[in-house]
C-alpha positions in Angstrom: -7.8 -67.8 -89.3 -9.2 -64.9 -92.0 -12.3 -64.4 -89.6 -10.3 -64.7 -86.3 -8.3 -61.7 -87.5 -10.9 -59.6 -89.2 -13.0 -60.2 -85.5 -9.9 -59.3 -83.8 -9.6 -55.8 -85.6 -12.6 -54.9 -85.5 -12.8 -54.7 -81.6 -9.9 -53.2 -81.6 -11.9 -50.5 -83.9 -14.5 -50.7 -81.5 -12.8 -50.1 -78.6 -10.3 -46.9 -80.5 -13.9 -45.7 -81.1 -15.7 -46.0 -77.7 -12.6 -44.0 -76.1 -12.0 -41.8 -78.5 -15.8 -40.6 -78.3 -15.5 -40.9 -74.4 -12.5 -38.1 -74.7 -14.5 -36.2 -76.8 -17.5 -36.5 -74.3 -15.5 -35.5 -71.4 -14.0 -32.7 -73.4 -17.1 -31.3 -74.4 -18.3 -31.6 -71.2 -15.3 -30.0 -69.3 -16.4 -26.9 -71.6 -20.2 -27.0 -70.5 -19.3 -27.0 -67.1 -17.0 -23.8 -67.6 -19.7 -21.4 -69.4 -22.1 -22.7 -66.9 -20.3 -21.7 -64.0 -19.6 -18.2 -65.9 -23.4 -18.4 -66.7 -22.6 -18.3 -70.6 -26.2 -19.7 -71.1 -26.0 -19.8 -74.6 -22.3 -21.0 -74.4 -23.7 -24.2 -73.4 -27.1 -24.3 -75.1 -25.3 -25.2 -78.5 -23.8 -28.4 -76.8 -27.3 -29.8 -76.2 -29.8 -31.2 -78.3 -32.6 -29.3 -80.2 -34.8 -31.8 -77.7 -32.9 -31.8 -74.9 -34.5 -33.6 -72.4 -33.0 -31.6 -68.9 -33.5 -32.2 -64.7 -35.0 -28.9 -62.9 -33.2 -30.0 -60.1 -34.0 -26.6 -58.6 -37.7 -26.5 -58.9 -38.1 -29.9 -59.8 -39.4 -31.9 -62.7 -38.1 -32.0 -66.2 -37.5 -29.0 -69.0 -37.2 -30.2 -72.5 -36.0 -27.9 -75.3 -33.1 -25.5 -75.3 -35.5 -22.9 -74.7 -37.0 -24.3 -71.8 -33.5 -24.9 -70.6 -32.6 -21.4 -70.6 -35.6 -20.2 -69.2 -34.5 -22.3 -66.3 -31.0 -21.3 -66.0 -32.3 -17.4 -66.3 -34.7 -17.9 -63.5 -32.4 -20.3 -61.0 -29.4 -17.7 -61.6 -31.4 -15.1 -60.1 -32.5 -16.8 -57.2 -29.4 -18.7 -56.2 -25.6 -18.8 -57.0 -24.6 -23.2 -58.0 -21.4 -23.6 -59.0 -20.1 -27.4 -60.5 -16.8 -28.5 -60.6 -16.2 -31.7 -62.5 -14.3 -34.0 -60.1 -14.3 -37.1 -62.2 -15.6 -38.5 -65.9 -16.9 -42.4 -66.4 -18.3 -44.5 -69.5 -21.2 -46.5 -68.3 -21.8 -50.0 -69.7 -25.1 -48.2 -71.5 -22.5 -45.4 -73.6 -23.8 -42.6 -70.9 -21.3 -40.6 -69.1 -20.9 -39.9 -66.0 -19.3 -37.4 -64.2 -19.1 -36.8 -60.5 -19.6 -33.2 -59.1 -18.8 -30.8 -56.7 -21.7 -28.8 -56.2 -21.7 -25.7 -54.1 -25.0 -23.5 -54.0 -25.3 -19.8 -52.7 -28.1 -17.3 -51.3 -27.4 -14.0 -53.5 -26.3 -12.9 -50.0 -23.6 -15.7 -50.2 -25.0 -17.9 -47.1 -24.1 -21.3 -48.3 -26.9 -23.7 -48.8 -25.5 -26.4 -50.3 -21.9 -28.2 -50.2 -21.7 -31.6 -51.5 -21.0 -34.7 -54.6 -23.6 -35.3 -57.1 -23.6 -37.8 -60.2 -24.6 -36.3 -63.5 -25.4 -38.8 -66.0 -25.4 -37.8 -69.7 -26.7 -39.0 -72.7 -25.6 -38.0 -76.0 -27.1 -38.2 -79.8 -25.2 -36.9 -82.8 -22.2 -35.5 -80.6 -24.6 -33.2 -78.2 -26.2 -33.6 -75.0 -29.8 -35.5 -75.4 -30.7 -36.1 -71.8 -28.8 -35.5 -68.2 -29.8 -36.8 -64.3 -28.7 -36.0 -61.4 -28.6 -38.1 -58.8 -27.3 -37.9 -55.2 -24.5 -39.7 -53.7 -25.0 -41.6 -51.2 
């Protein structure tokens, strides 16, 4: 009966844990997705990991490093206009999050280029941002 309860209280432990983290996930990442779309670079760069491991979506391939993230950002801001509005915020079965995004890209001269959902999928270590994908919905 002793084990049965101690079992018992420690998933409930588990799972207070596992959401609160997920709130503070989303939270964080509600605030990423603000400075980026005010291209606050550095704004966002202290939510990621020293070794960030990021998509380059843009030119494609992979940046790793904060400073190879904001190389990226600098370049792709002045070449095209992305905004990303988070539309909704998931725990995978793996601990990632996932968020589902509104993603509208710009010509500097405003023509739209791109109008559509994608699925960021983030992984964190020590409360920051280790590793996102993209993916495109189907």
């Amino acid at each position: 009966m002793h084990d049965d309860l101690l079992q018992d209280a420690t998933l409930r432990l588990r799972i207070c844990y596992h959401f609160s983290m997920a709130d503070e996930h989303e939270q964080r990442l509600r605030a990423v997705y603000d400075a980026f779309n005010r291209r606050d670079i550095e704004a966002v760069l202290v939510a990621l990991h020293h070794d960030v491991d990021w998509p380059n979506a843009w030119e494609r391939g992979r940046v790793h490093g904060r400073d190879a993230v904001r190389e990226y950002w600098t370049r792709q801001f002045a070449a095209i206009d992305g905004r990303v509005e988070p539309q909704s915020f998931r725990v995978t079965d793996d601990g990632r999050v996932s968020v589902g995004v509104h993603q509208v890209v710009r010509s500097p001269d405003g023509a739209l280029l791109a109008d559509q959902v994608v699925t960021h999928v983030y992984t964190f270590r020590d409360g920051l941002v280790e590793r996102m994908d993209v993916f495109a919905d189907a």
